[in-house]
C-alpha positions in Angstrom: -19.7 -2.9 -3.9 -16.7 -1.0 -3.2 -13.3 -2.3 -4.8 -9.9 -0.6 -4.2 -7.5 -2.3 -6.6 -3.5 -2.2 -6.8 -2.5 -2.4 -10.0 1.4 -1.9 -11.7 1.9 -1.1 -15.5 3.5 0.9 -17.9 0.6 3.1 -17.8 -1.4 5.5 -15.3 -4.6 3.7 -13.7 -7.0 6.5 -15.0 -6.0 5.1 -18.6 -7.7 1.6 -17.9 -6.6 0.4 -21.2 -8.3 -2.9 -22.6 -6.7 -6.0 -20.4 -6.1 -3.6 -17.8 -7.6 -6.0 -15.0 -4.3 -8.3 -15.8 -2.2 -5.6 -14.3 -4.1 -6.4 -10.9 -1.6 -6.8 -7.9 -4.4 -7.0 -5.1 -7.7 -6.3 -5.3 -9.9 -5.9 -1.9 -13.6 -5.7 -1.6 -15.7 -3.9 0.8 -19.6 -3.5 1.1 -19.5 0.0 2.7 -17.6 3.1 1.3 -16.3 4.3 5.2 -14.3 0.8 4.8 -13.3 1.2 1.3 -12.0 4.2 2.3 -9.9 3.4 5.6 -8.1 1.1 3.5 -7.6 3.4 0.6 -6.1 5.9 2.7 -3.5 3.3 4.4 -2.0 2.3 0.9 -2.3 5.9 0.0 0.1 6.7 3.5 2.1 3.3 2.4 2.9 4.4 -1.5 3.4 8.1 -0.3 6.4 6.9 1.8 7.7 4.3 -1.1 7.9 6.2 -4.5 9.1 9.9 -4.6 6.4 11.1 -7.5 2.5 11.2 -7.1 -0.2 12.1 -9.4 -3.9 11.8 -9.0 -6.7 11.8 -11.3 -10.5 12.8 -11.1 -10.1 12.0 -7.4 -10.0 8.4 -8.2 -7.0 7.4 -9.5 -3.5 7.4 -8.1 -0.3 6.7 -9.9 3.2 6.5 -7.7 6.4 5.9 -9.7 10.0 6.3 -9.2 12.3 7.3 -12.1 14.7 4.6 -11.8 11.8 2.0 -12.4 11.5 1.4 -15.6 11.0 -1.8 -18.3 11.9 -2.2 -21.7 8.9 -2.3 -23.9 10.6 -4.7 -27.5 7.3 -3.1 -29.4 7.9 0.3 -29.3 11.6 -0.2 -28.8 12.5 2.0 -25.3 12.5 1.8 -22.0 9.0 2.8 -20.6 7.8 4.1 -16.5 6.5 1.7 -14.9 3.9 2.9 -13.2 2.3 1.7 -9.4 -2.0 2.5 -9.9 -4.2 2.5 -6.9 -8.0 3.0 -7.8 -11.1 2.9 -5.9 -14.0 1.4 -8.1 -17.7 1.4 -6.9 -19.6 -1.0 -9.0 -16.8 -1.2 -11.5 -16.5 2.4 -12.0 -14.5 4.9 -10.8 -15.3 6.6 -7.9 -14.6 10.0 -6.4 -13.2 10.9 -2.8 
């Protein structure tokens, strides 16, 4: 099973922090990896176009951020990135181009 999962935080998606799967935005399933991957690279062309910065991870992860997006985090008392994560997940783990 091939997941590719839109996520937003104040984090990069490679991170996958504990609750991570409550900064889910979309999440789309697909049973072979030549569909997974047609629609991973049409949000890949989409958040290319949208946010100016792009950094990927182990081939797996994708964060997209703008500077001016930000949120105020009250714990640690400053403003953090929020961040735009796009992963593709096969069988709940990351999975490489």
């Amino acid at each position: 099973m091939n997941e590719i999962i839109y996520m937003k935080a104040g984090y990069e998606p490679w991170w996958m922090f504990p609750g991570w799967e409550k900064t889910i935005i979309e999440k789309h399933v697909f049973s072979s990896d030549m569909e997974a991957l047609a629609h991973l690279e049409l949000l890949l062309t989409k958040f290319r176009k949208a946010f100016p910065n792009e950094e990927n991870q182990k081939g797996t992860c994708w964060a997209f951020w703008s500077e001016e997006e930000q949120e105020f985090c009250e714990a640690c008392d400053d403003d953090l990135q929020t961040y735009h994560g796009i992963m593709w997940l096969k069988n709940g783990k990351p999975t490489q181009l």
